[in-house]
N, C-alpha and C positions, 0 to 999 in steps of 0.2 A: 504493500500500500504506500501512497504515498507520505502515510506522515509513519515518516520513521526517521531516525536519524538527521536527517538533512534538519530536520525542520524543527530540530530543539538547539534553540539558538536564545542565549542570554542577555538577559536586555543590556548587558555589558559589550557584549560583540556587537549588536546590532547597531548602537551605539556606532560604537570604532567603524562599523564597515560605513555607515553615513560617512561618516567625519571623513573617513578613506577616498569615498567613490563618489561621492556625492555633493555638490554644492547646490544646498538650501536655500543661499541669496536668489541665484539664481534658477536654481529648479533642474541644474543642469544634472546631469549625469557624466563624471569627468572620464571615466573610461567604466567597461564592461569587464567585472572582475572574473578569473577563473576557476576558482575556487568557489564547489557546490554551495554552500553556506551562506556564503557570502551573495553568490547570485541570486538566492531567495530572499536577500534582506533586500538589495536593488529591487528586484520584481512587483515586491510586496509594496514597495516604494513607489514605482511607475503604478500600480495597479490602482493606488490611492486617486489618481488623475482621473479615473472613467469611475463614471455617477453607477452606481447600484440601478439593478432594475430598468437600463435605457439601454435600447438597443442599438449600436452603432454600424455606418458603412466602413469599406478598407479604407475611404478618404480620410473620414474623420479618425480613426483610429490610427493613421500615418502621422494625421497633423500632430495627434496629442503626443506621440512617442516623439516624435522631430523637435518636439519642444524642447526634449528631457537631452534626447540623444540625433546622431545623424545617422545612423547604421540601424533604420528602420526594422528591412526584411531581418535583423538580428535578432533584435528586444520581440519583434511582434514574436515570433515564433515559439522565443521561448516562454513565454508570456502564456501560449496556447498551451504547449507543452508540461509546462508546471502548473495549468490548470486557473492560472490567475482571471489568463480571459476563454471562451468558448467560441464556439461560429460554427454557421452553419457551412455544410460541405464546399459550395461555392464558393463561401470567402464575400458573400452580399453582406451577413448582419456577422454584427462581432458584440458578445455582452460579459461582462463582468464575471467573475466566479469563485466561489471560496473553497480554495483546496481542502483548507481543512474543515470542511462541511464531512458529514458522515456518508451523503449521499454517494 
């Protein structure tokens, strides 16, 4: 399952991995870390941007990652992949999602 290990992460690291990969000022995303752990503190980070419950196109879902970062087809994918965001097979609607939901 997805919540195992990766995903016990201390509000002390998650912390550090901001302060690491991330400027707040500007909402940016300074580089894409490689270490698993770390890329779920980023994710969880971008995933904060897309409203709950609204269902988005690939446009808008570019925009909002280009804001954070510019290596869109990166962030989106793995975004899908860890469950943050969903979409329909097409790639028309993109929605919001909580990995660690039970469902």
């Amino acid at each position: 399952s997805i919540m195992d290990a990766r995903f016990e992460i201390t509000e002390e690291e998650r912390i550090k991995a901001l302060k690491t990969y991330f400027d707040e000022e500007k909402g940016m995303l300074k580089q894409f870390p490689s270490k698993e752990k770390l890329k779920i503190v980023i994710l969880e980070r971008i995933a904060e941007m897309f409203e709950k419950g609204r269902t988005y196109n690939e446009q808008e879902v570019n925009k909002i990652i280009f804001r954070a970062f510019n290596d869109i087809s990166t962030l989106r994918r793995y975004l899908i992949e860890y469950k943050f965001l969903s979409r329909v097979a097409d790639g028309s609607a993109y929605w919001r999602t909580d990995p660690y939901s039970k469902e």
